[in-house]
C-alpha positions as CSV (number, residue, x, y, z in Angstrom):
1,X,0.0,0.0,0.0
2,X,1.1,3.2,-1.1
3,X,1.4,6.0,2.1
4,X,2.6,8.8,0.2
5,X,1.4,11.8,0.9
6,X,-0.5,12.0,-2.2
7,X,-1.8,8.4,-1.7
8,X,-3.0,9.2,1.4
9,X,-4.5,12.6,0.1
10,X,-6.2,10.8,-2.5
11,X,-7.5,7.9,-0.2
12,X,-8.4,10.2,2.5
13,X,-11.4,12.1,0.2
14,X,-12.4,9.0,-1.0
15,X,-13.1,7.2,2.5
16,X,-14.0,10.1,4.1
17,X,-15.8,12.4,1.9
18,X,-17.3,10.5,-1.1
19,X,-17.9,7.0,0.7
20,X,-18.8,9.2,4.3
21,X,-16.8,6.4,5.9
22,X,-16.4,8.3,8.8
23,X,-15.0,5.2,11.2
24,X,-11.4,5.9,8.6
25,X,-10.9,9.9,10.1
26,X,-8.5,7.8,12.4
27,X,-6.7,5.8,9.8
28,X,-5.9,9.5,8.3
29,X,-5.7,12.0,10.8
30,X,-3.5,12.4,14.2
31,X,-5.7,12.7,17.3
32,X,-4.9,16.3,17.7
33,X,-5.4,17.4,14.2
34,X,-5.9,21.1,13.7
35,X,-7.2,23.1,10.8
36,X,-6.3,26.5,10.6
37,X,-9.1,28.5,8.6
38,X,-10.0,32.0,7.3
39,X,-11.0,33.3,9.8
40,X,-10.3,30.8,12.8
41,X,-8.4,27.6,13.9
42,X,-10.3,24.5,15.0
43,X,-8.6,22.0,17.3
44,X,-11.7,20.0,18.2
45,X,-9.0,17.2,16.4
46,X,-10.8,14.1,15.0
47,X,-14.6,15.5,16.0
48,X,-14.3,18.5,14.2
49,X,-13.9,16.1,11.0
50,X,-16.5,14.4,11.6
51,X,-19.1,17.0,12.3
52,X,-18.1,18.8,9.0
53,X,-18.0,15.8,7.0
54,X,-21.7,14.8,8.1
55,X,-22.6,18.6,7.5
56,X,-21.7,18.5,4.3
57,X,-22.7,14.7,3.1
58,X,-26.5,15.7,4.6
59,X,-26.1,18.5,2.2
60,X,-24.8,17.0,-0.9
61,X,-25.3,13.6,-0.4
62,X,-24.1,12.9,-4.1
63,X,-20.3,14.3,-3.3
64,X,-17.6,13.5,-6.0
65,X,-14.1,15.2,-5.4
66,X,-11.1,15.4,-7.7
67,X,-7.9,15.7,-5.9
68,X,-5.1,17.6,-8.1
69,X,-1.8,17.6,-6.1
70,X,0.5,21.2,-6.8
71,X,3.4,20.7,-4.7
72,X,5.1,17.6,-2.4
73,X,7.5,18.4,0.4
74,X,9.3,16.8,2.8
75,X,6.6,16.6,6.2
76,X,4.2,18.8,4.0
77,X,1.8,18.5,0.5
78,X,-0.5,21.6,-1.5
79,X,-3.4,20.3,-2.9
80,X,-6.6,21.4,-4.5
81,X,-9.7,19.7,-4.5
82,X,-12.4,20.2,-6.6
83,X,-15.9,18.9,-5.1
84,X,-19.1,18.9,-6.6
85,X,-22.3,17.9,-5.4
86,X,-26.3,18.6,-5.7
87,X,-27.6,21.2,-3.0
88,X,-30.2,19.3,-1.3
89,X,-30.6,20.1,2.4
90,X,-29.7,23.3,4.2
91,X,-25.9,24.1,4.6
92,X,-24.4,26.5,7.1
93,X,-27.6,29.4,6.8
94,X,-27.4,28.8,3.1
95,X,-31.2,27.3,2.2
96,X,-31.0,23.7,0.0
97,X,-31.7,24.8,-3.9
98,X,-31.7,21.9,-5.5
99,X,-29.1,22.7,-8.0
100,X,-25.5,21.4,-9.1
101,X,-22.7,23.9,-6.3
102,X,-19.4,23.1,-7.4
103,X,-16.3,24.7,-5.7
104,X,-12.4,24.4,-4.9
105,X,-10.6,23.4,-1.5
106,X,-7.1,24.8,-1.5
107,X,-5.3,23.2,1.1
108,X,-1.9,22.4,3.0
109,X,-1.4,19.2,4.8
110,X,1.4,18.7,7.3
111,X,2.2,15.0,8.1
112,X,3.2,13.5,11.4
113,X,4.3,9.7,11.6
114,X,2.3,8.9,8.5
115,X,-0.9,11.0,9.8
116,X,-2.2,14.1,8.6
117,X,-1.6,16.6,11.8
118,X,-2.6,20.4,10.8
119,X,-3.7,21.9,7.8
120,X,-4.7,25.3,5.8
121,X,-7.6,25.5,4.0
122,X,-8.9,27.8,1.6
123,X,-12.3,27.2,0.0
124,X,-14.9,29.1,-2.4
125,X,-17.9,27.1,-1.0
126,X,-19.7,30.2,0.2
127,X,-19.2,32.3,-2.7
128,X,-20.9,29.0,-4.7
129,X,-23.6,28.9,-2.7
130,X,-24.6,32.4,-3.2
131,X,-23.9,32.0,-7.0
132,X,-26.8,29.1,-6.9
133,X,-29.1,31.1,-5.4
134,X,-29.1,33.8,-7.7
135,X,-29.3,31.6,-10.9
């Protein structure tokens, strides 16, 4: 098995995030995993995963992600995802409109024995949804 950065990138989204395996957050992510984003940092660790990746599935239960990766260091890896997914239940204030949302991830993931331990995320998801809703 492949445990590459990348491959684990890659293997991560599709457990996690398209499948909504959510018993495999461990097999990725360090117990005190922290995400750093725009406007805060969340170091709920593993939990805050897996509230957000049940937020979103409710949301777009049809999820499908495309992983490009843009840069591989040595403990770190720069990645874009691309995610798209149909808009049916309520997400974050934004009501469920029915419609095809699709949006970009940028992200940096730092690696720890193997697991991912912090990131940076960057996402258009918001700006999307208000797109769809003026259509």
């Amino acid at each position: 098995m492949d445990r590459s950065p990348a491959s684990r990138i890659q293997a991560a989204n599709s457990a996690i995030l398209v499948d909504g395996n959510l018993d495999a957050i461990g097999d990725f992510f360090a117990p005190d995993y922290v995400v750093h984003l725009t406007d805060r940092d969340a170091r709920d660790g593993l939990d805050a995963i897996r509230g957000f990746v049940e937020m979103v599935r409710r949301a777009f239960p049809d999820l499908q992600i495309e992983v490009e990766v843009l840069v591989e260091g040595e403990d770190r890896i720069a990645w874009q995802r691309t995610v798209q997914g149909t808009h049916e239940r309520d997400f974050m204030g934004f009501p469920a409109s029915g419609r095809r949302v699709v949006w970009r991830d940028m992200v940096t993931s730092r690696f720890r024995d193997g697991m991912i331990a912090e990131e940076w995320v960057i996402t258009d998801l918001a700006e999307r949804l208000l797109r769809s809703r003026q259509l």
